[in-house]
NUVEXFI-82893 format. One line per 2 residues: number of its first residue (from 1); their letters; for each residue x, y, z of C-alpha. Coordinates in steps of 0.001 Angstrom, whole numbers. Each point is the difference from the previous one (the first is absolute). Layout:
NUM> a> X Y Z ~ ...
This chain:
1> xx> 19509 36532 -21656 ~ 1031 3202 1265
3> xx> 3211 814 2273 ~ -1923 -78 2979
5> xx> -1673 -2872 -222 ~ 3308 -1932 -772
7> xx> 1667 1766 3291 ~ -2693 -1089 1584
9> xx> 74 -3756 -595 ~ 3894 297 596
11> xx> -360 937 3213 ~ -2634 -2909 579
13> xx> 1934 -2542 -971 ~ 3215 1307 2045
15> xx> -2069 343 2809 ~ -1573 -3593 -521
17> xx> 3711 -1111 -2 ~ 1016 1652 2622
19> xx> -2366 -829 2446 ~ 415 -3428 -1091
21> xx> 3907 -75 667 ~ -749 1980 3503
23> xx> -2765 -2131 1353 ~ 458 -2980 1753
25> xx> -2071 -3238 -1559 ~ -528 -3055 221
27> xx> 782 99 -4377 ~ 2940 1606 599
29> xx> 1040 -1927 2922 ~ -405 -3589 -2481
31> xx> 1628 2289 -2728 ~ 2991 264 1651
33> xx> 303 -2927 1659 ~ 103 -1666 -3306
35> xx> 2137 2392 -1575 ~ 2736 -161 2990
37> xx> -59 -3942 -249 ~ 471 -444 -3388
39> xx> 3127 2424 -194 ~ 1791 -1612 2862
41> xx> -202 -3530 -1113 ~ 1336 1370 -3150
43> xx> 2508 1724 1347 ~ 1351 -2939 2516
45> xx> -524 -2475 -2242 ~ 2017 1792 -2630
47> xx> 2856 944 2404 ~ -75 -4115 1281
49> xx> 541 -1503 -3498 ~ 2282 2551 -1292
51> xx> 2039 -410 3604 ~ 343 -4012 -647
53> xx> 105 826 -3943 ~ 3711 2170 131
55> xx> 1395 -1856 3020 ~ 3250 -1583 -1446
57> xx> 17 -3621 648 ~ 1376 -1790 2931
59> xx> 3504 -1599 -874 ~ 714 -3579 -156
61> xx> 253 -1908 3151 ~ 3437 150 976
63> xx> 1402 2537 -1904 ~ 425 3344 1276
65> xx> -1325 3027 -1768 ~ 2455 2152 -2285
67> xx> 1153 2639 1282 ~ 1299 3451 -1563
69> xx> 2640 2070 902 ~ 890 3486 -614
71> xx> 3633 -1154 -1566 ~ -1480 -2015 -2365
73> xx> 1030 680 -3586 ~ -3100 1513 -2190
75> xx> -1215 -2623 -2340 ~ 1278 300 -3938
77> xx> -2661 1789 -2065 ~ -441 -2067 -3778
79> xx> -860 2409 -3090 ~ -3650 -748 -787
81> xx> -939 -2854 -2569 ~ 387 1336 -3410
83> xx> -4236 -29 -1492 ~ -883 -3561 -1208
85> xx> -2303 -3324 1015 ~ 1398 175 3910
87> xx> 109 3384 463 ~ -3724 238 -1356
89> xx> -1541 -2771 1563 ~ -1716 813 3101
91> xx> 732 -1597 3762 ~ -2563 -2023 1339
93> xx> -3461 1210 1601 ~ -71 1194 3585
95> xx> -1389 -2476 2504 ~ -3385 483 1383
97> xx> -1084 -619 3644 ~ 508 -4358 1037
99> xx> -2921 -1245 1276 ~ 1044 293 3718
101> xx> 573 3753 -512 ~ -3523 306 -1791
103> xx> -1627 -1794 3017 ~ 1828 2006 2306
105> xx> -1063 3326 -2007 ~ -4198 -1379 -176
107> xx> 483 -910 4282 ~ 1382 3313 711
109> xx> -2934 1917 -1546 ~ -2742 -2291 1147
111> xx> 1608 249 3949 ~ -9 3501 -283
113> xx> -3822 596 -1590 ~ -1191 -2463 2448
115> xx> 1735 2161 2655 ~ -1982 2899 -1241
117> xx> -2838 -1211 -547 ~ -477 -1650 3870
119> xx> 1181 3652 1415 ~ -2266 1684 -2498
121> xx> -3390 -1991 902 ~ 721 409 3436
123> xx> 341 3726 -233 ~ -3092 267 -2245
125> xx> -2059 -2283 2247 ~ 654 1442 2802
127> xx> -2209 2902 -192 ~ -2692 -3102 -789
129> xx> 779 -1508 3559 ~ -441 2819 2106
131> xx> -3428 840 -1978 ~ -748 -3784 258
133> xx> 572 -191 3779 ~ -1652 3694 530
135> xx> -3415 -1542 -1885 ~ 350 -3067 2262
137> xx> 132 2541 3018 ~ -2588 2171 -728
139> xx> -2522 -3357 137 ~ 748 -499 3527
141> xx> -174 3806 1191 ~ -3503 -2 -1383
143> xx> -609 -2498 2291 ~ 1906 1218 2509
145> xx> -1606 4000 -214 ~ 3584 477 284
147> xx> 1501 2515 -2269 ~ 1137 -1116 -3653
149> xx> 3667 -821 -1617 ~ 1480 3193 -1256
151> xx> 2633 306 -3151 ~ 1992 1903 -760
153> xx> -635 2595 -2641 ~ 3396 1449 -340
155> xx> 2295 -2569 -1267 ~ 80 -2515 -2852
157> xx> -1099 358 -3743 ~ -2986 1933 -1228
159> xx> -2148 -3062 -332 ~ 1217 -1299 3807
161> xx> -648 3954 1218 ~ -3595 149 -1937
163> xx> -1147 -3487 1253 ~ 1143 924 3786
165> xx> -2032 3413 -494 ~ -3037 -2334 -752
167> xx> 54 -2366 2336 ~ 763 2445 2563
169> xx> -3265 1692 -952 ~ -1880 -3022 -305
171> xx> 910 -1581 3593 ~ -1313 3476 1393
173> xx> -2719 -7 -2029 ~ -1111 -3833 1162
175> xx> 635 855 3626 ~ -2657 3061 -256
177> xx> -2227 -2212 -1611 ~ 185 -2785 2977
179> xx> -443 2531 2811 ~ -3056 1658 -2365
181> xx> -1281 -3281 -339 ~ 110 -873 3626
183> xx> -1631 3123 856 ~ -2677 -597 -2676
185> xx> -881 -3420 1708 ~ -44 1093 3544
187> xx> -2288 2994 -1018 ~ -2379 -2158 -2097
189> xx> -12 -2201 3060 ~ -1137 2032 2454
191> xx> -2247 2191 -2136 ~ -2383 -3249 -827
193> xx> -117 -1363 3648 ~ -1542 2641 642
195> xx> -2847 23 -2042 ~ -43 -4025 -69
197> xx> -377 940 4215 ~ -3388 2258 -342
199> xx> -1484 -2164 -2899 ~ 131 -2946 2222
201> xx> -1821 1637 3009 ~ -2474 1692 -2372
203> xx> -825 -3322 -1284 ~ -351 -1100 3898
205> xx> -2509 2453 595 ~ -1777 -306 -2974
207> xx> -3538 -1701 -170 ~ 1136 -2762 -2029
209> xx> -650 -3650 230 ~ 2600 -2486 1010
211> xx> 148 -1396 -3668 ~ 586 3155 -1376
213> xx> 2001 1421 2807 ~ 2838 -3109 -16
215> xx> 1200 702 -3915 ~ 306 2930 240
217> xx> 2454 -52 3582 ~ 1795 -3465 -2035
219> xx> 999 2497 -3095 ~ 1311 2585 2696
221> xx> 1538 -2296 1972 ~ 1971 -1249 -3383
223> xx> 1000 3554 -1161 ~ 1579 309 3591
225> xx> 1680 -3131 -351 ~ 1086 837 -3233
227> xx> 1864 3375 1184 ~ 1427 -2072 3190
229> xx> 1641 -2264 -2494 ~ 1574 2581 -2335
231> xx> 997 1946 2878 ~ 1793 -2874 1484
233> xx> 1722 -993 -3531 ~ 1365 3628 -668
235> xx> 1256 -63 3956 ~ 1311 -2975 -726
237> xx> 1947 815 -3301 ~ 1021 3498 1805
239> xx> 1477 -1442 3238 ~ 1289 -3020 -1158
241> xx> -1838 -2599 1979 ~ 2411 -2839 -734
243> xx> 3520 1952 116 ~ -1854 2221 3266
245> xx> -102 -3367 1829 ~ 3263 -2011 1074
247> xx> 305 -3499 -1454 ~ 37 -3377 2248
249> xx> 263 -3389 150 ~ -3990 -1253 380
251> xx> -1931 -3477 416 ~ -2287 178 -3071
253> xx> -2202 -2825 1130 ~ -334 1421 3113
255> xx> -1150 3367 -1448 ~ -2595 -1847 -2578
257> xx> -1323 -1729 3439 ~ -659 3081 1747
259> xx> -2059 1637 -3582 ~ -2187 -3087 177
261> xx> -648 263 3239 ~ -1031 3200 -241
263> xx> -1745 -70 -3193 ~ -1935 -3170 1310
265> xx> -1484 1399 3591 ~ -1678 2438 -2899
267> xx> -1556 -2773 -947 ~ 1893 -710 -3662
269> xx> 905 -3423 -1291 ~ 3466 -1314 -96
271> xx> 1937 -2566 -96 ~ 3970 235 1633
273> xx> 2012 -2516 1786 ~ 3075 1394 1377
275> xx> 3013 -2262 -705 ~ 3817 738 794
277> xx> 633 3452 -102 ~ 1688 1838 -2906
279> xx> 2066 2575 977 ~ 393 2874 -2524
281> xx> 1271 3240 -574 ~ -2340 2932 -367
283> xx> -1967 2755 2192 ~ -2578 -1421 1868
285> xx> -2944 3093 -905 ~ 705 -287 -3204
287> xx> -242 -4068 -176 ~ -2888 302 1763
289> xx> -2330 2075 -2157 ~ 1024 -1058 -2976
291> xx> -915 -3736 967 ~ -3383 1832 1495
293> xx> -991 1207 -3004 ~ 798 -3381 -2051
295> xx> -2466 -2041 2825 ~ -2489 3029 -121
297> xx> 1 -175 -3887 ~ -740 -3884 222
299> xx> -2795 84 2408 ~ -1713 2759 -1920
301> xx> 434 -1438 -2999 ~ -500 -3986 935
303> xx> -1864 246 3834 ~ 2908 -2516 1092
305> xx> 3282 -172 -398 ~ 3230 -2766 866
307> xx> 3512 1171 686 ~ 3278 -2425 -965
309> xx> 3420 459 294 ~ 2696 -1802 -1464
311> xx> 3647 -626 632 ~ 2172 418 -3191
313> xx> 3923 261 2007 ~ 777 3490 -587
315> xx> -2947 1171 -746 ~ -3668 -640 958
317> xx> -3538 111 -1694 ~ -3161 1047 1360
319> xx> -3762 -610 -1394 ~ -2964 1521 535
321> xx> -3096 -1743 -1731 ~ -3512 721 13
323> xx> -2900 -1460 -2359 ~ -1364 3356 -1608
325> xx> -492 702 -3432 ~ 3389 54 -1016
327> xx> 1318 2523 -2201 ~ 206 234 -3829
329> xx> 3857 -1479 -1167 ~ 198 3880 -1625
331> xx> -282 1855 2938 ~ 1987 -1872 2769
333> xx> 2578 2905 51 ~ -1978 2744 -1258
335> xx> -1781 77 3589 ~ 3021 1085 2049
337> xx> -681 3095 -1898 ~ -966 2652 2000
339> xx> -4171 633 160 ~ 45 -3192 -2697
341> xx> -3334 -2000 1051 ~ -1290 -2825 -2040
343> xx> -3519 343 -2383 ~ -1670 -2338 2800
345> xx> 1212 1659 2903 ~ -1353 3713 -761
347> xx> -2244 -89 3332 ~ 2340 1377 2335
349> xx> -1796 -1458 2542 ~ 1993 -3187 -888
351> xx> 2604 1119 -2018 ~ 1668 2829 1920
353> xx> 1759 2853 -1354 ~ 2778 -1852 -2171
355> xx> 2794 739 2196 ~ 354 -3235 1906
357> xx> 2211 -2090 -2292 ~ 2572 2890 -877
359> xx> 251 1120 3611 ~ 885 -4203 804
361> xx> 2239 -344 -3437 ~ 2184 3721 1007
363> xx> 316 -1241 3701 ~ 1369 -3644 -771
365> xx> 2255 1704 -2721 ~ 1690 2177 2590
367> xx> 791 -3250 1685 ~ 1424 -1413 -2334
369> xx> -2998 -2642 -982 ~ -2021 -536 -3352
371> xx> -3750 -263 -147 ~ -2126 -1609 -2608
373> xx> -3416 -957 -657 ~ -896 -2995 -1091
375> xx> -3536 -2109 -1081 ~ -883 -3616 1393
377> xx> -478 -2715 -2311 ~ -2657 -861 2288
379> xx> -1449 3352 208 ~ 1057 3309 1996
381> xx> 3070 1970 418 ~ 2981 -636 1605
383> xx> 2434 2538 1478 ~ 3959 -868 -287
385> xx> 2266 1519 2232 ~ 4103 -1061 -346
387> xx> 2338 1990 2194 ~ 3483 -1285 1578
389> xx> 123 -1925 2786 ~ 2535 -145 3040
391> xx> -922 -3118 1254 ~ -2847 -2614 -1498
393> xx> -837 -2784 1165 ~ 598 -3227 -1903
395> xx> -3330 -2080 658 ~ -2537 290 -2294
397> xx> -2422 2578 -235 ~ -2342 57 3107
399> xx> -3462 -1390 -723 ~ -2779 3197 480
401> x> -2787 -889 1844
């Protein structure tokens, strides 16, 4: 290996070690935090023991300690012992630490290393927190279209510095891709009503018969249904619609009254005796729709449908049961999947878009509620709705009718 080469690997390595000892990491931060722990319990544990270990010990009770004066004559010095048995044999061992000093010695070092090691974690972690709580941020500025958590890229360890770089990118980079994607919908929106608009009136002019006029409208019809709904899913998840509307105290019976009112001067069958009123917690738009689409699902799905309530204390449960088909014990949450519609329900003209169920299932969520689908042992489906409850009544469940 020539001269060069070997200067050249020199300076490598120096320059490896240097930056190493000049940069601030989260290696070097543990090094030294273990390094700087061990030596002081050492070193205070050492200076304890040997402290108690010299200390002369305390005089009998009673008796005052010697005392030495400057007057005092200088004790006689002997000749030493002439070589022989006593001179040769050697004094007795030095004492080692007594258990008490031993215990003392072991507490000292663990107090101080688990002193260390609770400043240490917290001074490591925290970098951790603030990334944690930034991540936790960025979630609800999404939602929000406000603008992201920002870190800062100046301080802390190379790892802390790198991983504030990238996130920092990242939340930008997610923001753009919101606002894109809102764009994207709005213009995809507007540029097929448009054509959906003139295919419809061609078709009206058109010298078609009434049979072969009325699919052809129906499958329009469905493809402008189908942008209304994703329209008003993304406007939902953009604004907000549960955080955009205040929270209040509402009668849930009387609200389930007033959607089967409504639903039956349509002309739908259901079944829905008021009882006491439940008071809950909740926005009312919200409540509403989602509990729309759950009664619109059943009477699509069954023709009919009965509504129950039932007071649990604290909490309340609500059922909504039809007599459909039912639906297959492996699928009864993979249809609050977005656009997720069952083998037998591909004819949109009864099974809708697939957007029903997750719209109902995010809107009860954001009220704090659960939703879950369940099949009748004596055939159909039944809706369960549990939220908390205000104030239930205590009589038993009111009979439907």
């Amino acid at each position: 290996m020539s001269n060069s080469a070997t200067l050249k690997r020199l300076r490598q390595w120096l320059g490896r070690g240097l930056g190493w000892g000049l940069k601030d990491s989260l290696a070097k931060r543990l090094f030294l935090l273990i390094w700087v722990s061990l030596v002081i319990s050492h070193v205070l544990a050492f200076a304890t023991v040997r402290w108690l270990h010299d200390s002369p010990p305390p005089p009998p009770a009673g008796e005052p300690p010697p005392a030495r004066h400057s007057h005092d004559a200088p004790l006689p010095t002997f000749p030493s012992l002439p070589p022989g048995p006593i001179a040769d044999h050697p004094g007795p061992p030095p004492q080692g630490l007594s258990t008490a000093q031993s215990l003392l010695d072991y507490g000292v070092r663990l107090l101080v290393i688990a002193l260390a090691a609770w400043l240490g974690s917290r001074w490591l972690a925290g970098p951790m927190q603030r990334l944690a709580q930034a991540a936790t941020g960025l979630g609800d500025a999404l939602k929000q279209q406000a603008p992201p958590p920002h870190l800062d890229e100046h301080s802390g360890t190379v790892e802390v510095r790198e991983a504030a770089r990238l996130f920092n990118q990242m939340a930008q980079q997610l923001r753009r891709q919101f606002q894109e994607r809102g764009l994207l919908v709005a213009a995809i929106s507007h540029d097929l009503r448009t054509p959906l608009t003139r295919l419809r009136m061609r078709l009206e002019t058109l010298p078609l018969s009434e049979d072969a006029r009325r699919p052809a409208v129906r499958d329009i019809q469905e493809m402008s249904q189908l942008i209304d709904t994703v329209l008003a899913l993304f406007q939902s998840e953009r604004e907000g619609e549960a955080a955009a509307e205040p929270s209040q105290t509402l009668d849930l019976t009387a609200l389930l009254g007033a959607l089967c009112d409504d639903l039956q001067e349509q002309g739908h069958s259901l079944s829905f005796k008021p009882g006491l009123p439940l008071l809950v917690r909740g926005q009312a738009g919200a409540l509403r729709r989602a509990l729309g689409n759950l009664l619109g699902n059943a009477l699509r799905y069954g023709g009919s449908a009965t509504v129950q309530t039932q007071a649990l204390g604290a909490s309340l449960r609500l059922l909504i049961l039809d007599e459909g088909p039912g639906i297959p014990e492996a699928q009864l949450e993979a249809v609050f999947q977005p656009f997720y519609r069952l083998e037998g329900s591909r004819n949109r003209h009864t099974g809708g878009v697939g957007l029903g169920l997750y719209i109902a299932r995010d809107l009860l969520q954001r009220q704090g509620a659960s939703l879950r689908l369940l099949n009748r042992p004596e055939g159909g489906l039944c809706a369960e709705v549990e939220m908390a409850c205000l104030a239930a009544a205590t009589a038993p469940p009111a009979p439907t009718r």
